[in-house]
N, C-alpha and C positions, 0 to 999 in steps of 0.2 A: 527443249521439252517444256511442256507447260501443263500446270498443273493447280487444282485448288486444291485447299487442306481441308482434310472431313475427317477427324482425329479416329473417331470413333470404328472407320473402316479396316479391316486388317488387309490393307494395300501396300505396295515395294514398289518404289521404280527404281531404276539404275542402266546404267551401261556395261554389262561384260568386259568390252576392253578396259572399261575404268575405274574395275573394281581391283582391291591389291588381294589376291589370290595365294601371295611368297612364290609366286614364278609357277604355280601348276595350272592355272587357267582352269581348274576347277571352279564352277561359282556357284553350283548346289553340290550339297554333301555333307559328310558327318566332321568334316575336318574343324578342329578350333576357330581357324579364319572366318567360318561360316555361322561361326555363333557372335561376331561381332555385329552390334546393334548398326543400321538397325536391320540385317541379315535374318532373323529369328524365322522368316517364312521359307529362306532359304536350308535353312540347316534342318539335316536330315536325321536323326537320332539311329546310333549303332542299335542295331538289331530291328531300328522300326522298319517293316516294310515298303516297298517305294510306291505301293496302290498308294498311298497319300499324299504324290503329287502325279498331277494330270498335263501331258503334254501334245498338244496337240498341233498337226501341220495341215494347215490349209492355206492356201493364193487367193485371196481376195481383190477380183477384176476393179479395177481404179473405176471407181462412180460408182460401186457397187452400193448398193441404197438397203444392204442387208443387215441395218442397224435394230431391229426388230429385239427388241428383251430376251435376255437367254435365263434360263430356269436357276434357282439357285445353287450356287456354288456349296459343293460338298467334296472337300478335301483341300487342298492346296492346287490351284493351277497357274499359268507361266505362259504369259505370249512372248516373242522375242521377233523382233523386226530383224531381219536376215538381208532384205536386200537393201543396196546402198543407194538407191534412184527412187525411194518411195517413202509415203507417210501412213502411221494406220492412227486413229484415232477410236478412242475405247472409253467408256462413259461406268461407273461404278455405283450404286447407291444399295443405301442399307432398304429399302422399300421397292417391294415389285411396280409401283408407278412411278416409278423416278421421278419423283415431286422436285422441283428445279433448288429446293433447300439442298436437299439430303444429294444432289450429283456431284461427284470426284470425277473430272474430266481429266483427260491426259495423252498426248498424242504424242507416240511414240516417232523419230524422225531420222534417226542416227543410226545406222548399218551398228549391230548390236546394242538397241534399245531394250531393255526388257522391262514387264511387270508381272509382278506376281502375287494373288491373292489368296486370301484363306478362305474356309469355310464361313456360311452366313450373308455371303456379296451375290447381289446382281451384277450382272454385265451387261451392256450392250455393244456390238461393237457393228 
């Protein structure tokens, strides 16, 4: 994986399988494990509702040129690379022009990659 560091963004990356879950493969949720740092986007607070993370499945065709700005992030959301034969590559900045200072780049590559963001972030992916 590769990645720059932009402190200021509320971004996650990690691997599912390589995260210590105590044997439940749970990796979002309200459980203690999920409040270790730096987890804090992943952990889900007893009784908050789950509308405050956003998961979404879409296939995007290899060459897909659909890197285009996406609106800002309001809530927590979560991509996760699923297949083992592919790369997705996903670009974060605290500025709707992604001025080339303020981009957290990060290409996810590993059959369960994940990231996940807080509210406040653009995406492009």
């Amino acid at each position: 994986m590769q990645s720059n560091q932009l402190p200021a963004l509320d971004v996650e990356f990690g691997n599912a399988g390589d995260l210590d879950t105590s044997g439940t493969g749970w990796f979002v949720g309200f459980s203690d494990w999920a409040k270790k740092p730096p987890a804090h986007l992943r952990h889900v607070p007893v009784g908050e509702l789950a509308a405050g993370l956003c998961v979404k499945w879409f296939s995007h065709p290899a060459g897909n040129p659909n890197g285009e700005p996406k609106p800002l992030s309001d809530g927590r959301t979560m991509s996760i690379l699923v297949s083992p034969a592919s790369e997705f590559r996903i670009e974060f900045s605290a500025t709707a022009d992604f001025a080339s200072q303020d981009i957290l780049a990060h290409t996810l590559r590993r059959h369960g990659d994940f990231v996940i963001w807080g509210s406040g972030v653009f995406h492009c992916a």
